[in-house]
MARNU-601358 format. One line per field, with one value per residue (C-alpha): residue in one letter; z negated, x negated, y negated. Coordinates in nm, 3 decimals. Layout:
<vexvexs>
code <- c(A, ...) $
Z <- c(Z, ...) $
X <- c(X, ...) $
Y <- c(Y, ...) $
</vexvexs>
This chain:
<vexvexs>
code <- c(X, X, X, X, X, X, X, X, X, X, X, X, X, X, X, X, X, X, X, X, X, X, X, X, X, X, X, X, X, X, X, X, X, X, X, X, X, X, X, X, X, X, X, X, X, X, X, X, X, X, X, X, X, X, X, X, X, X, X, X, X, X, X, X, X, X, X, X, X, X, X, X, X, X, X, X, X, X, X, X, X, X, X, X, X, X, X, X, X, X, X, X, X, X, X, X, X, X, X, X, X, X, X, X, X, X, X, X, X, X, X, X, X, X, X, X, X, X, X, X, X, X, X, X, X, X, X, X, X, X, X, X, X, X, X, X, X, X, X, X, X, X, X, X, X, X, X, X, X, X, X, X, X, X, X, X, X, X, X, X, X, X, X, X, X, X, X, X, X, X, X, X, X, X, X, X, X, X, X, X, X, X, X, X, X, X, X, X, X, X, X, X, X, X, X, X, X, X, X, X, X, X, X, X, X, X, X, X, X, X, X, X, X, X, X, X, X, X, X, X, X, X, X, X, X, X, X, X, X, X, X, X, X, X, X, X, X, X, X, X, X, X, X, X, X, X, X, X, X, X, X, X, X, X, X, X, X, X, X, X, X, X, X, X, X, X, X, X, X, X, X, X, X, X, X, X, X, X, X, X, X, X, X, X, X, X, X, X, X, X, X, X, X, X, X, X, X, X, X, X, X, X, X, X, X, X, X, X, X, X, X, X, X, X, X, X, X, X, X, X, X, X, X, X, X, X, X, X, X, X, X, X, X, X, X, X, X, X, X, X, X, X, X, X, X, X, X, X, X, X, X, X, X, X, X, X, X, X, X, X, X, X, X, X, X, X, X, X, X, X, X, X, X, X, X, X, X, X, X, X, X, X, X, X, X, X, X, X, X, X, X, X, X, X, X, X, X, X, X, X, X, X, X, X, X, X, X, X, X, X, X, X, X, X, X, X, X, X, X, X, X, X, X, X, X, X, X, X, X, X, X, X, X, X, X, X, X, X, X, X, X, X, X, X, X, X, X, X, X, X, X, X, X, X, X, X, X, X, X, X, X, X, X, X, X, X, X, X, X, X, X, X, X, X, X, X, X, X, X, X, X, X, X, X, X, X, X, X, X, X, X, X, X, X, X, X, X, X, X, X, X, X, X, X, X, X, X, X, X, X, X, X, X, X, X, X, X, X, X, X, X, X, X, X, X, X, X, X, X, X, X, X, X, X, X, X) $
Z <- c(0.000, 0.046, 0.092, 0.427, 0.507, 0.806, 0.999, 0.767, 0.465, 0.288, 0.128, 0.358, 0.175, 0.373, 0.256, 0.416, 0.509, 0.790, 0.574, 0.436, 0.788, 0.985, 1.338, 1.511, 1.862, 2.160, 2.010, 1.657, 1.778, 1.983, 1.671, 1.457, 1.699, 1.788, 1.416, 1.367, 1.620, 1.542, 1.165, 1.293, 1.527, 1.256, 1.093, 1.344, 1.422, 1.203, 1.295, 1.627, 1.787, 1.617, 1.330, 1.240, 0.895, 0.838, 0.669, 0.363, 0.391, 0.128, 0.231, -0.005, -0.118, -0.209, 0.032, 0.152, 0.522, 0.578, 0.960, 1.199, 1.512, 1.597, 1.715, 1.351, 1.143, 1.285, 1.304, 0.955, 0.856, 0.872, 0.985, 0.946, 1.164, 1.536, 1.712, 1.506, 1.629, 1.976, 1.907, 1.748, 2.125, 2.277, 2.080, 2.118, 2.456, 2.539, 2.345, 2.523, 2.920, 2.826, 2.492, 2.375, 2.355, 2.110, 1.841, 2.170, 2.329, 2.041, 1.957, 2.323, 2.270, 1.929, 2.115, 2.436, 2.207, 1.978, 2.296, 2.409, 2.082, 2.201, 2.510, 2.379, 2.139, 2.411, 2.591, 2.881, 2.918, 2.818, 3.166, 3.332, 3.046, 3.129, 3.517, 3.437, 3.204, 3.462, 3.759, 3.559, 3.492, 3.850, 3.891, 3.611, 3.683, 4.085, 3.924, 3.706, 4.037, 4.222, 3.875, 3.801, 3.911, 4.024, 3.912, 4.002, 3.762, 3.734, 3.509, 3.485, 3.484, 3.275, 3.110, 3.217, 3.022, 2.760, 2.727, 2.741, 2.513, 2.296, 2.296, 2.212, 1.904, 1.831, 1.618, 1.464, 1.058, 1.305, 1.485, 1.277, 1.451, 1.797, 2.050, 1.923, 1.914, 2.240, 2.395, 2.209, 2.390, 2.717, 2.748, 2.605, 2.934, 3.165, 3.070, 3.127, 3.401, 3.788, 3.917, 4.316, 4.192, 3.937, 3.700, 3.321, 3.162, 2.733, 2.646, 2.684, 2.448, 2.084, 1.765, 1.450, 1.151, 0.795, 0.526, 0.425, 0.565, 0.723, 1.047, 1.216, 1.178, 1.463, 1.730, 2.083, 2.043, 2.409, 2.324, 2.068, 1.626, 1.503, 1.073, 0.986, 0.863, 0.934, 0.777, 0.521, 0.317, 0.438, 0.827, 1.039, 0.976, 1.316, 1.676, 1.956, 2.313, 2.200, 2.380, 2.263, 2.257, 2.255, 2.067, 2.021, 1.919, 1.468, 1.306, 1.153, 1.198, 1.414, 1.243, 1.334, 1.457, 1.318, 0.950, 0.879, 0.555, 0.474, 0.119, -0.034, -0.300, -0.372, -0.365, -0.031, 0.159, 0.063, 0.169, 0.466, 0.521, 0.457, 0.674, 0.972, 0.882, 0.879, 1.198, 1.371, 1.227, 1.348, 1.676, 1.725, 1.596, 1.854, 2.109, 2.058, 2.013, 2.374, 2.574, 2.452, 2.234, 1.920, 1.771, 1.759, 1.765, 1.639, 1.656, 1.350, 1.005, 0.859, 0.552, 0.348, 0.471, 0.859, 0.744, 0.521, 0.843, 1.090, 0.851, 0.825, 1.216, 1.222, 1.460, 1.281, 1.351, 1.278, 1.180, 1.165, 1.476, 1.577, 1.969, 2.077, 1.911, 2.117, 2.469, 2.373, 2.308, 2.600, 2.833, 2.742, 2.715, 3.034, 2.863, 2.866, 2.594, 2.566, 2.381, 2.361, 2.230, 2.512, 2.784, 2.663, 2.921, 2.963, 3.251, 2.965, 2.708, 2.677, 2.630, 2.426, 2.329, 2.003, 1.744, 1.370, 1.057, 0.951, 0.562, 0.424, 0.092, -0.242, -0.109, 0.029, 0.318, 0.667, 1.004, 1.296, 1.629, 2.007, 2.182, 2.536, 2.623, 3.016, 3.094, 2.981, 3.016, 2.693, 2.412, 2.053, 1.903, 1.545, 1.325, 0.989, 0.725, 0.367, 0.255, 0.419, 0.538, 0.690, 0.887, 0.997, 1.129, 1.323, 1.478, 1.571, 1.710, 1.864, 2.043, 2.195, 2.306, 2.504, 2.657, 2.746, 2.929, 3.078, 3.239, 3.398, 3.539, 3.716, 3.848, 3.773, 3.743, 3.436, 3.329, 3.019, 2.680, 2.369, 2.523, 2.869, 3.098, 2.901, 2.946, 3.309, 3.374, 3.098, 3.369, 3.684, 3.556, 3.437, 3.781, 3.939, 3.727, 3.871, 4.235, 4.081, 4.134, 3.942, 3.584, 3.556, 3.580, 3.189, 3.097, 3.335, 3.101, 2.813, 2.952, 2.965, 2.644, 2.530, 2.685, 2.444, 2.162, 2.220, 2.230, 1.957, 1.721, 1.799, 1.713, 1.350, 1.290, 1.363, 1.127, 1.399, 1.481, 1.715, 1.846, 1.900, 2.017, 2.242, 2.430, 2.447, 2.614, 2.862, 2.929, 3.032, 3.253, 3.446, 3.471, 3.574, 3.727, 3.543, 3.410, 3.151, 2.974, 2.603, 2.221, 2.065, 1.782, 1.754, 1.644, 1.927, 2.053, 2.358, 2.531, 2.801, 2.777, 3.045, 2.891, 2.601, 2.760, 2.618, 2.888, 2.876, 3.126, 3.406, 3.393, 2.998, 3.055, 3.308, 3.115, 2.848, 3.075, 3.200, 2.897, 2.645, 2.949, 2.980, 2.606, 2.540, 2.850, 2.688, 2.371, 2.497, 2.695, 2.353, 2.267, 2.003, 1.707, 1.436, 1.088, 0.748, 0.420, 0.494, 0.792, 0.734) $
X <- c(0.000, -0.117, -0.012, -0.036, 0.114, 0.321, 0.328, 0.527, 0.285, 0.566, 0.380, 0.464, 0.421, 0.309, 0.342, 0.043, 0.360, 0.121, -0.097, 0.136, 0.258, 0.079, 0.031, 0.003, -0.110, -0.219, -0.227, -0.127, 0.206, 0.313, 0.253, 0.412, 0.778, 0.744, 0.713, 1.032, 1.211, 1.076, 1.216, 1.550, 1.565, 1.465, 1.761, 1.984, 1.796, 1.970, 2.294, 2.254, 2.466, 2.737, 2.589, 2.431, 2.469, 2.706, 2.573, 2.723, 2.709, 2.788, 2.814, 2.787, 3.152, 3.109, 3.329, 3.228, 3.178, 3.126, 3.029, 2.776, 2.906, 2.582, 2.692, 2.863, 2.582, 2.340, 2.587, 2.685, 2.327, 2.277, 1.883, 1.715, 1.375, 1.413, 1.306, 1.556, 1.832, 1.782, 1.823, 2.182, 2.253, 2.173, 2.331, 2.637, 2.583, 2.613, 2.896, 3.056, 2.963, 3.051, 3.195, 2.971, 2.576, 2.534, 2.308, 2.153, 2.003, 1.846, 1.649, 1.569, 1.431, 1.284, 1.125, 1.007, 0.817, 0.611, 0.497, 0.409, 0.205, 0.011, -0.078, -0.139, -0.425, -0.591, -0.636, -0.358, -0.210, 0.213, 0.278, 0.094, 0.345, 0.663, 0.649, 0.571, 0.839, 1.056, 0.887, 1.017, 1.333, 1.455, 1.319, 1.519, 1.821, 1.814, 1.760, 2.007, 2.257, 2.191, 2.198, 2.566, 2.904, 3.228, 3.576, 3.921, 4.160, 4.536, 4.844, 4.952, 4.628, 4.378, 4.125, 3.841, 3.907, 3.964, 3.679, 3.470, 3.639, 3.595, 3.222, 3.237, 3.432, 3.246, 2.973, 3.219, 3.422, 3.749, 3.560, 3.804, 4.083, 3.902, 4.145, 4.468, 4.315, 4.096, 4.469, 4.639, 4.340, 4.372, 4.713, 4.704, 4.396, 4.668, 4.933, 4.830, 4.561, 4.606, 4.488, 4.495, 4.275, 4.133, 4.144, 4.293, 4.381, 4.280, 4.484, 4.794, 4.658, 4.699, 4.570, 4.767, 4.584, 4.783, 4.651, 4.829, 4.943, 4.708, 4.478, 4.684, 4.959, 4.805, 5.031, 5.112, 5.387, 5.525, 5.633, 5.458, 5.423, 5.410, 5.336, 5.630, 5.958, 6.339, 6.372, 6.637, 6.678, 7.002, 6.993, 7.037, 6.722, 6.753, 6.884, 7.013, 7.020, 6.868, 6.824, 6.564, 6.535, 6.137, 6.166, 5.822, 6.045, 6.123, 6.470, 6.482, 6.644, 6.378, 6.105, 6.119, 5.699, 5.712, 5.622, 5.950, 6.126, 6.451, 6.618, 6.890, 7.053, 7.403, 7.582, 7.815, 7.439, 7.332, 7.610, 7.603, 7.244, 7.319, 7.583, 7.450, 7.157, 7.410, 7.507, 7.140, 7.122, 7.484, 7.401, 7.079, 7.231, 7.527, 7.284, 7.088, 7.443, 7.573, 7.277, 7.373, 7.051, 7.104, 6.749, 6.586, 6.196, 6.046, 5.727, 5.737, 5.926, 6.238, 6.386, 6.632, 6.922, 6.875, 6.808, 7.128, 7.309, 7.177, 7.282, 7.645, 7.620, 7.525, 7.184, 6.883, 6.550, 6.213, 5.969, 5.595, 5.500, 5.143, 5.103, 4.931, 5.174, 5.486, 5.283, 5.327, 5.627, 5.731, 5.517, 5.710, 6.041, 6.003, 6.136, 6.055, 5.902, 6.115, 6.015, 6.372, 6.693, 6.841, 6.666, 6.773, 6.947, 7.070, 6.828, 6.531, 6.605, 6.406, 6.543, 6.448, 6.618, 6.570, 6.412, 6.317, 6.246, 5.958, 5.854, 5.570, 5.563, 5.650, 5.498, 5.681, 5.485, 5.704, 5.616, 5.899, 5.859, 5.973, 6.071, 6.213, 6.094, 6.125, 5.762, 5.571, 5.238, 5.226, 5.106, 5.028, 4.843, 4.947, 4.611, 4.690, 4.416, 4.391, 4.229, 4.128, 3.757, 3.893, 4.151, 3.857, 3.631, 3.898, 3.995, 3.622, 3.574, 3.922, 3.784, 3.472, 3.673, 3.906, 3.628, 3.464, 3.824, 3.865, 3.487, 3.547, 3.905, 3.660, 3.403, 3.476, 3.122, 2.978, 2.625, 2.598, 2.511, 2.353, 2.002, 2.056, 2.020, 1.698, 1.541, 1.573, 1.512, 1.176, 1.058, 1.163, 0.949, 0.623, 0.625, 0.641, 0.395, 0.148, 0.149, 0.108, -0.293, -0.306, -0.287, 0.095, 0.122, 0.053, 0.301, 0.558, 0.458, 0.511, 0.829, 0.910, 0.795, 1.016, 1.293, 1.203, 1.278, 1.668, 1.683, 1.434, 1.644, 1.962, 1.779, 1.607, 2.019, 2.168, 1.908, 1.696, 1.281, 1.231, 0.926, 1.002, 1.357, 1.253, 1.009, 1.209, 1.472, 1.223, 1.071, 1.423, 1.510, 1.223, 1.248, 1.674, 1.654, 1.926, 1.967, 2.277, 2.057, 2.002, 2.032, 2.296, 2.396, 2.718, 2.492, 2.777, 2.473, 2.400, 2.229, 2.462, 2.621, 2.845, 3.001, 3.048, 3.231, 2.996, 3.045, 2.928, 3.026, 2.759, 2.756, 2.712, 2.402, 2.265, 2.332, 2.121, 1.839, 1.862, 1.925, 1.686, 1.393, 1.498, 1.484, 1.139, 0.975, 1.124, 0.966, 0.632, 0.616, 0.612, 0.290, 0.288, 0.538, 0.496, 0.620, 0.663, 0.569, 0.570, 0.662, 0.991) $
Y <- c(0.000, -0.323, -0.705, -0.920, -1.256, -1.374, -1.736, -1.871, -1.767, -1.495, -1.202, -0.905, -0.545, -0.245, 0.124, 0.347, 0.579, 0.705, 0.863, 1.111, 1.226, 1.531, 1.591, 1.881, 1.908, 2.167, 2.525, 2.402, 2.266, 2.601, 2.802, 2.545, 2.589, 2.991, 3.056, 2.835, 3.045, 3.346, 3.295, 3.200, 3.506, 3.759, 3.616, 3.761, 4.074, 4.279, 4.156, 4.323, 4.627, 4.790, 4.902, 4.551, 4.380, 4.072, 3.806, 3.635, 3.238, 2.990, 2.616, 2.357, 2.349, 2.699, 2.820, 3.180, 3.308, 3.650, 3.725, 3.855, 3.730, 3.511, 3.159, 3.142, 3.244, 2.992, 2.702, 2.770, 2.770, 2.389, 2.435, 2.110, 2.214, 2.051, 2.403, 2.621, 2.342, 2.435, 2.837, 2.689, 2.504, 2.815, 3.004, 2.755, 2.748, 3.170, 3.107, 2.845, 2.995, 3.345, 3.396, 3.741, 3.810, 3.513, 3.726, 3.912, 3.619, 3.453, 3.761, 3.783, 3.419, 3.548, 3.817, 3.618, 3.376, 3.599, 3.751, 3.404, 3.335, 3.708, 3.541, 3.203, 3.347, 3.505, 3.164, 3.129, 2.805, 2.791, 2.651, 2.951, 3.151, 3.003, 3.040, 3.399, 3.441, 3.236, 3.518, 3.785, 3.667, 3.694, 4.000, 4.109, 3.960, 4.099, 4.443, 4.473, 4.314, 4.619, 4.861, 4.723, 4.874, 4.742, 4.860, 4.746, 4.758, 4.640, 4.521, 4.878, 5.065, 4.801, 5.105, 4.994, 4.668, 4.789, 5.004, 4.729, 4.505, 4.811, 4.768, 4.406, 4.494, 4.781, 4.580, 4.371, 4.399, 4.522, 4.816, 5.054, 4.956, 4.949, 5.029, 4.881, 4.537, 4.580, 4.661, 4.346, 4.142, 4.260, 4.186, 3.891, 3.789, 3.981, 3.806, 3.463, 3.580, 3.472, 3.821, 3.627, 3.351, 3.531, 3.284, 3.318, 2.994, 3.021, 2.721, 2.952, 3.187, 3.127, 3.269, 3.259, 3.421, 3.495, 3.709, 3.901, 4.276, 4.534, 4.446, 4.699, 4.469, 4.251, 4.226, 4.038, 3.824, 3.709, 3.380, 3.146, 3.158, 2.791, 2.787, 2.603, 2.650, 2.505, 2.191, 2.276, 2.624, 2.697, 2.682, 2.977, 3.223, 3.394, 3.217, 3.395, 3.263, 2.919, 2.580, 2.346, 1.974, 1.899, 1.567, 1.344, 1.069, 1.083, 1.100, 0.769, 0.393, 0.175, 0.013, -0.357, -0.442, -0.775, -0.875, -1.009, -0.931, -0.788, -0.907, -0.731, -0.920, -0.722, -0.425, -0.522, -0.580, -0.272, -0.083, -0.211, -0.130, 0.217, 0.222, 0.111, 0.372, 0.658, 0.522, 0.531, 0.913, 0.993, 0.864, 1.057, 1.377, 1.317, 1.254, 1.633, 1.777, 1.628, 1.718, 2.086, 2.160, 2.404, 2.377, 2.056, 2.043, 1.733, 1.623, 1.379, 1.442, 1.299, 1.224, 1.451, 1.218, 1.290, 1.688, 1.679, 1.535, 1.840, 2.072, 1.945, 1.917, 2.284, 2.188, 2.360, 2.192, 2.205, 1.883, 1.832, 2.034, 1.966, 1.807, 2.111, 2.350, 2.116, 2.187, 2.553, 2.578, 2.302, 2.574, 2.922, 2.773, 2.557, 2.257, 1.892, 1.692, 1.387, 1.074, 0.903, 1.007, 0.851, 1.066, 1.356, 1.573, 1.951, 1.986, 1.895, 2.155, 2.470, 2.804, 3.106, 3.412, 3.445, 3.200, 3.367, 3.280, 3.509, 3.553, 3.776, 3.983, 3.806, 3.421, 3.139, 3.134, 3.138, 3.080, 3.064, 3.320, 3.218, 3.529, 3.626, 3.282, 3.255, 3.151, 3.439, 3.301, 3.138, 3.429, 3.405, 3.714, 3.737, 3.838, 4.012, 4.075, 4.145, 3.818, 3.516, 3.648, 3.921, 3.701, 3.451, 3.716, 3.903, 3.607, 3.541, 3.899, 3.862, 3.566, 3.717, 4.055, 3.824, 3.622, 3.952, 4.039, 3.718, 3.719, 4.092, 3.935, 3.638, 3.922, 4.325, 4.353, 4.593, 4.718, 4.930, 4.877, 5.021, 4.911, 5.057, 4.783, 4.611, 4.919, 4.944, 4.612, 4.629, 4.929, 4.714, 4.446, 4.642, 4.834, 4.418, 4.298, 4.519, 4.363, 4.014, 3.945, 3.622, 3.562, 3.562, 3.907, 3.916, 3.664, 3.886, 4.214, 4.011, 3.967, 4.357, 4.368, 4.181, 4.338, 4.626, 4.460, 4.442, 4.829, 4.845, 4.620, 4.849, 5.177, 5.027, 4.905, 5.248, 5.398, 5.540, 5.566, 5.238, 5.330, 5.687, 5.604, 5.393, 5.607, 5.909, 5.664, 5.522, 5.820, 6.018, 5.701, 5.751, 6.100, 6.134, 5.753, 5.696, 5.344, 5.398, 5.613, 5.411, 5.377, 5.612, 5.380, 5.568, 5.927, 6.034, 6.302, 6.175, 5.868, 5.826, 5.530, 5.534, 5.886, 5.695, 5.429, 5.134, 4.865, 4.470, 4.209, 4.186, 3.770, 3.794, 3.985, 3.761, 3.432, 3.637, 3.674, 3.270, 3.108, 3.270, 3.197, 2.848, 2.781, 2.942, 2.756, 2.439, 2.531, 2.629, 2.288, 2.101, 2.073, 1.732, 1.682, 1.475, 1.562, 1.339, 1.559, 1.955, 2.157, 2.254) $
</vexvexs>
C-alpha cells in the first residue's frame, strides 16, 4: 500500500492488489484448466450407464436433489472455476440440441483432455493436439454413419421406439418400470408428431408431476391436467359434453386508470355502489351464459361475490389459470381466448367431453382433467411418485426418453449402446492414425484412447474388470466384425447389444463426438489466465 497525489494535490491510496494475484502461462495454464475439467468429469464418471450412482445435492436453502441425469448435477453444482463453467454449457448445450448423452459427453471431454495433458508433457504443441483431435473426430463420426441402421416404424407398430427409449431410461431412478413409461413417452412424441414432416412440436406436451401414488400410476392423459380446482366447493365435480369460454379478461367492476377518488358518506351511496356492482357481475355472468358456455376459464381471479353469483347461475369456472396453461387448453379444445366479455361468441367456445375434478388420498390437493378434447395433439403425461424427489427425477428422465423419441421421429437412425459404438469407432481411428505421417497421428490415437474410456467407465459401474472387459470386447469385434458387440452392464450373458435391444439415437451420438472436441480444442487454446488468491 502506499500514498500518491493527483493534480489537484488529494492524497490518492493504492493497494499493491497485484501482488497477491498469480499468473499462469504456456504449459502451466493447460494443466491449470485440464485438471479443472478433469475434476469435474470424474464427478460424473460414475454416474454413467445404467448401473451408475445418483448423486445427492444440497443447495444452500437446504433443499435436496437427488439425480444422476448429468446436465442437472453440474448445473446444480454452482462451480465457481471458469473451465468447469464451460463443461456446465456443454453439458447444457447436449442437453438443449438433443436432450440425452449429457453425463456421456463430459467424460468424453474429461477423457479427451487428460490424454491431451499425455501429449502435452511429451512436448507437442495444443494446436498440433486439437487439429488432431478435430482429424479424428470426423473420422469417427463418418464411421459410425456407415456402422448405423435405419428402421421405419409407425403409429400402430412403434417397437423400435420404444426399445430405445428403454435404454435411455435404463440408467435412470425409473428403470423398474421401464417399458410402461418408455410406452407413455412414445405416445405422447406420436401423438403430437407430424410423421410427413417429421417434426414433433414439445410445447404440446406437458408434464404434470404430484406425489403421491405409485410411479406406475403414470399415465397419458389425451387432453390437458391444469393444478387447480373449481372456484367454489359446491360446483359440479364432473362435466359432460362441455363448452368453454377462454376468458383473459377478470370477473370484476372496471377499475377507473385515473387517480380520482370515490367518497362514500351514507348508507343510500353505498347501496347504490353495490348495486350497480351486482349489476357489472350480473351482466358478465349473462354474457358467458348467452354465448352458450357451461365452464368458464379465467385467466385472472375474482372475488367470493362474482363466485357466489356463478354458482347461483349454475356456470362452474375455474380462476388463476397460468397463460401457458390457457394456450393448452385453447389448443385441445379448439377454442378462442377472448379478452372481452363482449366478444364472446358460440363460434369462440371450446369443447371437451368431459371436465373432472380429480382428488388424491387423504390431502386437499385437486387438479382438474380435459378429456375427449377434439384436438388431440395437446397431451399431458401425469407423473406419480412417492415423494417429491422421486416425482422430480422421473420427470427429468421422462424428459430425456421423449427427446430420445422425438430425435429418432426427425431421423430413424440408431447405433448401439452399452459401449458398442466407441469401441468401433476407438478401432476405426487407431487403424487411421497409422497412415497419418506427421505428428498428428498421436493426438488422433489419443483420440481412440479416449474413446475407451466411455466403455471403460460403464464396465467399472456395472461392477466389472475395465481393463479386462474392455479387451475381451475389442478383441471379439475384431475378430466377428461386429460393431454392436459391447459392455454387458445388464450381467444379461452376452455382449450383443443389439439382442439386447440397447439402442441410442444416431444424432445424440454424433453431437457427443462434436461437442466434447470443440470444447477441449477451446480449452487447450487457452494458454494465459490470471487468478486473485488460490486456484480454485
Amino acid at each position: 500500500m502506499s500514498l500518491a497525489f493527483d493534480e489537484n494535490g488529494r492524497p490518492v491510496l493504492i493497494l499493491r492488489e497485484q501482488e497477491k494475484k498469480a499468473r499462469l502461462r504456456g504449459i502451466e495454464a493447460h494443466k491449470a484448466h485440464i485438471l479443472a475439467a478433469k475434476t469435474v468429469a470424474s464427478t460424473l464418471r460414475s454416474s454413467l450407464g445404467p448401473k451408475g450412482l445418483d448423486k445427492i445435492i444440497v443447495d444452500g436453502d437446504g433443499g435436496v436433489t437427488v439425480t444422476n441425469d448429468g446436465a442437472t448435477i453440474l448445473q446444480e453444482m454452482q462451480v465457481e472455476n471458469e473451465i468447469a463453467k464451460l463443461l456446465v454449457q456443454l453439458s447444457k448445450a447436449q442437453d438443449d440440441e438433443i436432450g440425452d448423452g449429457t453425463t456421456g459427453v463430459v467424460v468424453l471431454a474429461g477423457a479427451l483432455l487428460q490424454q491431451a495433458e499425455l501429449l502435452l508433457d511429451r512436448g507437442l504443441h495444443p494446436i498440433r493436439i486439437a487439429d488432431g483431435f478435430e482429424t479424428a473426430c470426423d473420422i469417427a463420426v463418418e464411421h459410425l454413419k456407415t456402422q448405423a441402421d435405419t428402421f421405419e416404424f409407425t403409429a400402430e407398430d412403434p417397437e423400435q421406439l420404444v426399445k430405445t427409449c428403454m435404454t435411455s431410461l435404463g440408467s435412470k431412478i425409473v428403470n423398474r418400470d421401464l417399458r410402461h413409461l418408455a410406452e407413455v413417452c412414445v405416445d405422447a412424441v406420436l401423438s403430437v408428431a407430424d410423421l410427413e414432416r417429421r417434426d414433433v412440436d414439445f410445447e404440446l406436451i406437458k408434464v404434470v408431476g404430484k406425489e403421491g401414488g405409485a410411479m406406475e400410476d403414470t399415465q397419458l392423459i389425451k387432453g390437458v391436467i391444469i393444478d387447480k380446482q373449481f372456484s367454489h366447493p359446491q360446483m359440479d365435480k364432473e362435466l359432460k359434453d362441455v363448452k368453454i369460454a377462454i376468458l383473459t379478461c377478470p370477473f370484476e367492476p372496471p377499475k377507473p386508470k385515473t387517480k380520482h377518488k370515490l367518497n362514500v358518506k351514507s348508507k343510500e351511496e353505498f347501496e347504490k355502489l353495490y348495486k350497480q356492482e351486482q349489476a357489472y357481475f350480473t351482466e358478465m355472468v349473462a354474457q358467458v351464459k348467452a354465448s352458450g358456455a357451461t365452464l368458464a376459464c379465467s385467466q385472472w381471479g375474482f372475488d367470493d361475490e362474482a363466485n357466489h353469483l356463478l354458482l347461483q347461475n349454475d356456470l362452474p369456472a375455474i380462476r388463476w389459470i397460468g397463460g401457458v396453461e390457457m394456450e393448452l387448453i385453447a389448443i385441445a379444445t379448439n377454442g378462442n381466448i377472448v379478452p372481452r366479455f363482449s366478444d364472446l361468441t358460440p363460434e369462440k367456445l371450446g369443447t371437451a367431453g368431459t371436465v373432472r375434478e380429480l382428488s388424491f388420498g387423504t390431502t386437499k390437493d385437486k387438479m382438474i382433467v380435459f378429456e375427449d378434447c377434439p384436438n388431440q395433439k395437446a397431451v399431458t403425461i401425469f407423473v406419480r411418485g412417492g415423494n417429491q424427489m422421486i416425482v422430480k427425477e422421473t420427470e427429468r428422465s421422462i424428459h430425456d426418453a421423449l427427446c430420445v423419441a422425438r430425435n429418432l421421429v426427425r431421423e430413424s437412425t440408431i447405433i448401439y449402446g452399452g459401449g458398442a459404438a466407441e469401441i468401433t469407432c476407438s478401432l476405426a481411428v487407431s487403424d487411421a492414425a497409422d497412415k497419418h505421417s506427421n505428428v498428428e497421428q498421436y493426438a488422433i490415437r489419443a483420440f481412440a484412447n479416449a474413446l475407451d474410456d466411455i466403455p471403460m467407465a460403464l464396465a467399472a459401474n456395472s461392477g466389472l474388470d475395465p481393463v479386462g472387459t474392455l479387451a475381451a470386447v475389442k478383441a471379439a469385434q475384431v475378430e466377428t466384425g461386429n460393431s454392436f458387440l459391447g459392455v454387458d452392464c445388464a450381467l444379461k450373458g452376452t455382449n450383443d447389444m443389439k439382442a439386447q435391444g440397447v439402442f441410442d439415437p444416431l444424432s445424440s451420438k454424433v453431437q457427443q463426438f462434436r461437442l466434447a472436441t470443440q470444447m477441449v480444442k477451446m480449452i487447450l487454446k487457452l494458454d494465459d489466465v490470471i487468478v486473485s488468491g488460490a486456484y480454485q
